[in-house]
C-alpha positions as CSV (number, residue, x, y, z in Angstrom):
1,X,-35.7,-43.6,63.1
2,X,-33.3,-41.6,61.3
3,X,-30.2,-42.7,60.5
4,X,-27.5,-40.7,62.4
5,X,-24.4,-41.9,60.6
6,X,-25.2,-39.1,58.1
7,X,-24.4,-36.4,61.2
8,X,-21.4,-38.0,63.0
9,X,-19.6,-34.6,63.8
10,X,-21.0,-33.3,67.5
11,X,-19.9,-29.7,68.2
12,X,-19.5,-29.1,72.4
13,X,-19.4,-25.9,73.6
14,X,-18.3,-24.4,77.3
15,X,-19.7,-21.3,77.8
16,X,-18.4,-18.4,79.8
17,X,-16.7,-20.7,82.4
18,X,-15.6,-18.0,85.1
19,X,-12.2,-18.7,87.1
20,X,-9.6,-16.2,88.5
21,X,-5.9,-15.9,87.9
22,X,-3.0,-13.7,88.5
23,X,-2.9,-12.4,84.6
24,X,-0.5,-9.8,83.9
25,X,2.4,-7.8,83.8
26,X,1.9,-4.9,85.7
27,X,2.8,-4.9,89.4
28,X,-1.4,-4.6,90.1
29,X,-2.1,-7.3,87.6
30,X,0.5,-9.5,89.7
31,X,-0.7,-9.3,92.9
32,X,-4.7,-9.2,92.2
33,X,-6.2,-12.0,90.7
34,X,-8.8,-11.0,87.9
35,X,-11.9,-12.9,85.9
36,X,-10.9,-14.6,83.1
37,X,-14.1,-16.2,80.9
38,X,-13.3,-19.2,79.2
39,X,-14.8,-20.3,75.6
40,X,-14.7,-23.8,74.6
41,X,-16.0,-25.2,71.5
42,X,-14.8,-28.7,70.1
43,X,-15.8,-31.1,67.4
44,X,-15.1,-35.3,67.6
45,X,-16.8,-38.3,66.0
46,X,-19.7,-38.7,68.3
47,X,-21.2,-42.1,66.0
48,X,-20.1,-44.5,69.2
49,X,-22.1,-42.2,71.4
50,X,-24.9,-41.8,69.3
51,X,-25.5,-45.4,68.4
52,X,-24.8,-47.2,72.0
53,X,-26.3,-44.2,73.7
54,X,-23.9,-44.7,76.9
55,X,-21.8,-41.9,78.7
56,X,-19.0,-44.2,78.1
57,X,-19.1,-43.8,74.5
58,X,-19.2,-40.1,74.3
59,X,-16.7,-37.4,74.9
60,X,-16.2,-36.5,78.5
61,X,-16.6,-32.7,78.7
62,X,-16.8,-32.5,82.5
63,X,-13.5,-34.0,82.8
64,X,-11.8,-31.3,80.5
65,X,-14.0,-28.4,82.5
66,X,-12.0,-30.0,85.5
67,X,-8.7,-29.8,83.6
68,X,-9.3,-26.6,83.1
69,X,-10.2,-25.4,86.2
70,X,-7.2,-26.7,87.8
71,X,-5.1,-25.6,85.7
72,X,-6.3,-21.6,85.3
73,X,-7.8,-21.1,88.8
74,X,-5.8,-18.8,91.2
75,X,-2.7,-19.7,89.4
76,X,-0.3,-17.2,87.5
77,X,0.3,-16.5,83.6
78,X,2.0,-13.1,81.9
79,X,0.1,-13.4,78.9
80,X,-3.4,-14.0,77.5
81,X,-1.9,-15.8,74.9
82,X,-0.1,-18.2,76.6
83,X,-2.7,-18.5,79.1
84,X,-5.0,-19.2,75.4
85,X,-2.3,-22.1,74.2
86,X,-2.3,-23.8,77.6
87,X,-6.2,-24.7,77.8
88,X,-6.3,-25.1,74.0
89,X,-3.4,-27.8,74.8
90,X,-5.4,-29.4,77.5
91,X,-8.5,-29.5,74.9
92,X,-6.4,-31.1,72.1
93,X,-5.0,-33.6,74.8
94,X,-8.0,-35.4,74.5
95,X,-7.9,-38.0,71.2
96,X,-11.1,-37.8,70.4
97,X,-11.3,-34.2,69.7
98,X,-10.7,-33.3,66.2
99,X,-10.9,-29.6,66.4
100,X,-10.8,-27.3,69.0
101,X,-11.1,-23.2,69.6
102,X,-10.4,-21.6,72.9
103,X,-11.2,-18.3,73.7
104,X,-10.4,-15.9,76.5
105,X,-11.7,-13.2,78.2
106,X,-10.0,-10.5,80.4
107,X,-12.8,-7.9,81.3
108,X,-12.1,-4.5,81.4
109,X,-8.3,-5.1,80.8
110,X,-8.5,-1.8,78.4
111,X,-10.6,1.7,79.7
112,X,-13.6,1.7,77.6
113,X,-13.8,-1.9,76.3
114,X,-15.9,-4.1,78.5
115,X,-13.1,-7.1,77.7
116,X,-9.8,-8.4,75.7
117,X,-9.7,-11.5,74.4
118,X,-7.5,-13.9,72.1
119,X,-8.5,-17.1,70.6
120,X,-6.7,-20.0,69.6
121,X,-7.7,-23.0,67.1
122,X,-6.2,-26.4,66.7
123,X,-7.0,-29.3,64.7
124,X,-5.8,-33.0,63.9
């Protein structure tokens, strides 16, 4: 067997998560909710999780999806950007995570471009 201590570092990834928000400024973008897709991708020790080979041990990515489902879905933000900082603070709420990058999508928020997005990184 090999000897995992040599790659602690697990990378998690949430892919195109789909929600819809009031995102905006302009009167439309107030009163229709849109698609935003959400990027996740997050590093922490996974060593406990490898060795003991339990969920109990490992990062619990479902229960941030959750977090940021309720926190995004049919509710109301200005700005991508904020929108951006406030699931890249619920990513970094979790101690285990060492480094996080959040990335969102507003499709077709500009004629011609299929989306607009801004990402955000944080790390301990």
């Amino acid at each position: 067997m090999t000897d995992t201590r040599e790659y602690p570092e697990a990378r998690v990834r949430i892919k195109d998560l789909l929600l819809r928000a009031y995102i905006g400024i302009k009167e439309e973008e107030i009163n229709n909710q849109q698609d935003v897709v959400i990027n996740v991708e997050l590093t922490y020790d996974a060593t406990e999780a490898i060795e003991r080979n339990e969920i109990s041990a490992a990062l619990n990515y479902r229960t941030i999806t959750k977090q940021v489902i309720a926190h995004v879905d049919g509710q109301r933000f200005a700005l991508l950007e904020r929108l951006t900082h406030e699931v890249l603070g619920i990513v970094m709420s979790h101690a285990p995570v060492q480094w996080a990058r959040v990335e969102i999508d507003k499709p077709h928020a500009l004629r011609y471009a299929e989306s607009v997005s801004v990402a955000l990184e944080a790390r301990r």
